[in-house]
N, C-alpha and C positions, 0 to 999 in steps of 0.2 A: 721440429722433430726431424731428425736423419733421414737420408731413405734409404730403402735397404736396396744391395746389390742387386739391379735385376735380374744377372741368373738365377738367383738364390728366390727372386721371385717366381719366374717361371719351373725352379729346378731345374734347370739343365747346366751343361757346363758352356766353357766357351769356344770348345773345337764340337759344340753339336750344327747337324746340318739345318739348312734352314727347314725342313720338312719337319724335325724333329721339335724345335720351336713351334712351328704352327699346331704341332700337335698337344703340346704344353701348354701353349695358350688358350687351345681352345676348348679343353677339358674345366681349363680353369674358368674360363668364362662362362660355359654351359652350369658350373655349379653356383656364381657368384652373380650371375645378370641379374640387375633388379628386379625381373619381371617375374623370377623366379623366388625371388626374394622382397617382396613386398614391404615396406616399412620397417626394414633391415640396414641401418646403416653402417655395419661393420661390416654386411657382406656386398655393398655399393663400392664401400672403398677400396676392399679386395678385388673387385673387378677391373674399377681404375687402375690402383696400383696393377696388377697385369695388361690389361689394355698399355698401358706406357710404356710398362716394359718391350712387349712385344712389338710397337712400335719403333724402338730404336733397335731393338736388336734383327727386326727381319729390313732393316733400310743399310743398304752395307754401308752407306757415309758416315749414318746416324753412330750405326754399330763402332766401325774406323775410331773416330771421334770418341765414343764413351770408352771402350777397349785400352786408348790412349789419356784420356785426362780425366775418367769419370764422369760423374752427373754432371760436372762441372763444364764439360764438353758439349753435351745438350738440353743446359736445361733453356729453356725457352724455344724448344727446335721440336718439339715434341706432339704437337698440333695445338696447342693452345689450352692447356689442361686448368689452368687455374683460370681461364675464362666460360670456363663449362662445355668446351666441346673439344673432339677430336679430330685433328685433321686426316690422319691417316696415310701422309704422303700424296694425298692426290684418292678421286674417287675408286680408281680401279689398281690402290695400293695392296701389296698380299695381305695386309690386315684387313683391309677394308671388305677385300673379298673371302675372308673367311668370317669375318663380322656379317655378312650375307648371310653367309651360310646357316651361320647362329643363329640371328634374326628369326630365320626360317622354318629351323627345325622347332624351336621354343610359341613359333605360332601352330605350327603342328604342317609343315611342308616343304621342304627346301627351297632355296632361291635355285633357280635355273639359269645357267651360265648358260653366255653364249648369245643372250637373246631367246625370245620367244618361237615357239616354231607355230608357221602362218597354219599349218595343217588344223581344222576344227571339222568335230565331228557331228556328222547332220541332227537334228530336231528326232526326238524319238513320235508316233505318232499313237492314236488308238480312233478306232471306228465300234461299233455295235453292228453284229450281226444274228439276224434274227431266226430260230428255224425250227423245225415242228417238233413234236416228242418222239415220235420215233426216228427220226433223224439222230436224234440226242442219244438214243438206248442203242441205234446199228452205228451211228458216225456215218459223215456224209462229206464229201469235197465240193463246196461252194465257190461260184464263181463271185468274187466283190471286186468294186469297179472306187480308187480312191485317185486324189488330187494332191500330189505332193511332189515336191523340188527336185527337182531335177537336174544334171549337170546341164548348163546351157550348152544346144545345138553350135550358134553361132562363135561362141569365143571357146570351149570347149574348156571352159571351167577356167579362164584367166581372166575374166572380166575384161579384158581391155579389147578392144576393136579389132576384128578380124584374128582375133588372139593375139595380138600383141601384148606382150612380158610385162608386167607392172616395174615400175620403179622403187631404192629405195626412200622412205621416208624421209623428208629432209628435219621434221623437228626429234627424232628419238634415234635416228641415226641409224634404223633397221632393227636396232634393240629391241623395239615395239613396247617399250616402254621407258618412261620418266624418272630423273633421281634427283632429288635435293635433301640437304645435308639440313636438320634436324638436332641440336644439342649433339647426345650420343650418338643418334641414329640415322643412319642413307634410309631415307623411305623414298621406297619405288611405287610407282602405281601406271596403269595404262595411258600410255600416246592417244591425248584425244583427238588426235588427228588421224592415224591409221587404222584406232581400235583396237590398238594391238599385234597390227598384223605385223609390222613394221616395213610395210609395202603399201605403193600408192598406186593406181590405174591412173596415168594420165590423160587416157581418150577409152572412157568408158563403153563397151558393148549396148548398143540401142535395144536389144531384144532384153537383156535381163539387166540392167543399166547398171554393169560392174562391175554386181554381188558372186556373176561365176553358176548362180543357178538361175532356173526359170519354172514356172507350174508346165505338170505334163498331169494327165488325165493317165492311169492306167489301170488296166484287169488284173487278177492273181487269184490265184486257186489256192482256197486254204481248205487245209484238210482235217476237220473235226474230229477227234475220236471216240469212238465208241464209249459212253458211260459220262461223258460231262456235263456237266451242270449250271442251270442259271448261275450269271455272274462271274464266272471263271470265265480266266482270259487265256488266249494263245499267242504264245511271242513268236514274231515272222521276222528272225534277223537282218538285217541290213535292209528293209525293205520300208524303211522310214524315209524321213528325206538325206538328201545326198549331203556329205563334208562340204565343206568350204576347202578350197588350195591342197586338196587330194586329202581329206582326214575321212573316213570311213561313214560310212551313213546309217543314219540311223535306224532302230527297230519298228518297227510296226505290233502293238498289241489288237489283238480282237477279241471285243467283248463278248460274252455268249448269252443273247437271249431266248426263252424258248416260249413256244406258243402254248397256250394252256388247252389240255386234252375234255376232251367229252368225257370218256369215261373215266380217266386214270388221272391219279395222283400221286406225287411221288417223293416218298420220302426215304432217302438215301439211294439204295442200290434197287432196291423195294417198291412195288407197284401196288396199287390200293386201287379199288376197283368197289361201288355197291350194287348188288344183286337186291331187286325187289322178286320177292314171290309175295303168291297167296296166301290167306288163313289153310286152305287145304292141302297146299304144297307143303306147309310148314307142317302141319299133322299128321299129312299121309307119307310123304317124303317125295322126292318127282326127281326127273331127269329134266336139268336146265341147260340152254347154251350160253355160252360165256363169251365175252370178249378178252382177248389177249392179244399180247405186241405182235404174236407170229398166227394170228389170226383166231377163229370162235374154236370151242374145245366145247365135251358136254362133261358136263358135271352132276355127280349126285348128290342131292341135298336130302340128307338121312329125316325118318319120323322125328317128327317134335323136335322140331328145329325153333329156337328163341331167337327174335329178332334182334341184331346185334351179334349172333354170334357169327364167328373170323374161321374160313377157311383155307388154307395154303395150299398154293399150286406151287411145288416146287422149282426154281430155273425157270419161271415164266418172267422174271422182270428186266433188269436193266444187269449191260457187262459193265463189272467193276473196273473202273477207267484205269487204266495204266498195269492192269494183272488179271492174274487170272478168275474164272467164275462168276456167276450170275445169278442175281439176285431172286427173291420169289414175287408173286402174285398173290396175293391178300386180299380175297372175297369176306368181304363186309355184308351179312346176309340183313335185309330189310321187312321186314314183315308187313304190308300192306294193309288197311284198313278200308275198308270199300265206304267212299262218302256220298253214293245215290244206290239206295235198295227198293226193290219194290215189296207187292204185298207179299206175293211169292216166298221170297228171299227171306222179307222180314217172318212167315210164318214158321221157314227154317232156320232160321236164327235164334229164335224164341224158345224152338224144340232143343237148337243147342244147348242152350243155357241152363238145361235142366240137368245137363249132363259133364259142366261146364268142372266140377269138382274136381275132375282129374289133372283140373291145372296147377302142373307144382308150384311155381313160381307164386301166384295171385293168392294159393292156398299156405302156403305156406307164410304169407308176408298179412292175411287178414289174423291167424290164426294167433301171431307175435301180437299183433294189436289187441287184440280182446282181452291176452295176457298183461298184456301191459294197463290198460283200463280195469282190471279186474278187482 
């Protein structure tokens, strides 16, 4: 089978610039790559067929040559196409390096020209910090005391001795990274020798033996605010561990635990709180004092009060974190049952009972019963 003219593969003409090519190529290739086309073999060979093309016409000898005798000019000069792979001119060919690029974008990231940059950004870190409920409801700035990396003192983040300059890597060549040629594909992958960096310390730093950092122990005041809740964290930028070769250091989170309250419970913004009274507090009604976040309050507990029933102190509970307004105080009234009476007590207890009818609740719920048995 003939093969077609490869402008007419690429579309372009023959006074287009080489720019102009790379960009025909590479549209083509981004639609034709196998990877993209899975179990596709009309669209495998549309990638080749362009792939060759573009290799003769972005190599100006190659170009010279087909321009003057056709295919006939280079075929067999073309990287080795009927043996399954591409040469590309050489690794760092303009095909080759937009063959990168493709690669890259199709795995979902570009290849990075130029080599890697040694800059890496520190360890993000997290601690738990613990602290009372009212602390939680005002906010509070705590002092915590963490262990984290730090630029070393001694080489002042070059790793090498008395700071002296690292060197480049002699097996990836500064690159910080590896290439070998693969059928279709340049696969690259990390210099296991510099890790990437594509620098080597020849006379490593004794204190932090190279690495650029060292543990330092330090204090930081973080500042809680007002309305946050178990389990919520607070991010403390940069205050994680330090970059490697100047890359930015990392975050610091802090967990928030809080102490569980004697009286109060808290759910949302919302303070809950149980008030026991008496049987005659509950009957007669009474003036009680109360606990709240901003200290005791008295409160009235109206006649014939059921135990269980919920009163509201408005704005007595917790500020709504991040805006404005504050939450209420939710008395959970208790009714009491006395479990040691004497004779006394039990003679007026007795006298109660006789008079005990006027309880809606009890009268009301025997009353359904009889009906229902009836």
């Amino acid at each position: 089978m003939s093969k077609r003219d490869y402008y007419e593969v690429l579309g372009v003409e023959k006074s287009s610039s080489k720019d102009e090519v790379k960009k025909a190529y590479r549209k083509l290739a981004m639609k034709y790559h196998p990877d993209r086309n899975p179990d596709n073999p009309e669209a495998e060979a549309k990638f080749k067929e362009a792939s060759e093309a573009a290799d003769v016409l972005l190599n100006e000898e190659k170009k010279q040559k087909y321009d003057q005798f056709g295919h006939a000019g280079v075929d067999g000069q073309y990287g080795g196409m009927g043996q399954g792979g591409f040469g590309f001119g050489g690794e760092y060919s303009d095909l080759g390096d937009i063959f990168g690029d493709i690669f890259g974008d199709i795995l979902g990231g570009g290849r990075r020209r130029g080599g890697r940059s040694r800059a890496r950004p520190g360890n993000d870190l997290q601690m738990e910090v613990g602290i009372t409920f009212e602390e939680a409801a005002f906010g509070i700035e705590k002092k915590v005391s963490l262990a984290r990396k730090a630029v070393c003192d001694d080489c002042h983040g070059s790793g090498g001795k008395d700071g002296t300059k690292p060197i480049g890597c002699d097996m990836c060549g500064g690159m910080g990274e590896v290439r070998r040629q693969q059928g279709f594909f340049t696969v690259a992958s990390t210099c296991p020798k510099c890790h990437g960096s594509g620098q080597m310390v020849s006379d490593p730093c004794r204190k932090c033996n190279g690495e650029g950092r060292s543990k330092k122990n330090v204090d930081l005041a973080v500042k809680v605010p007002a309305g946050i809740d178990v389990g919520q964290r607070l991010k403390l930028t940069g205050e994680g561990d330090a970059g490697l070769n100047g890359g930015p250091s990392g975050d610091l989170y802090v967990v928030i635990d809080i102490e569980e309250h004697e009286f109060f419970d808290r759910d949302g913004f919302n303070v809950h709180c149980e008030v026991p009274i008496s049987f005659s507090q509950a009957a007669l009604g009474a003036e009680v004092e109360v606990p709240t976040l901003e200290g005791k309050v008295e409160v009235r507990i109206p006649e014939g009060t059921q135990s269980g029933s919920k009163m509201r102190l408005k704005n007595k509970g917790i500020q709504r974190l991040g805006a404005y307004g504050t939450g209420d105080q939710i008395l959970e009234i208790h009714v009491e049952t006395p479990t040691k009476i004497g004779a006394e007590q039990r003679e007026f207890f007795e006298k109660l009972a006789e008079f005990e009818d006027s309880t809606p609740m009890s009268k009301g719920f025997f009353d359904r019963v009889k009906e229902f048995f009836h």
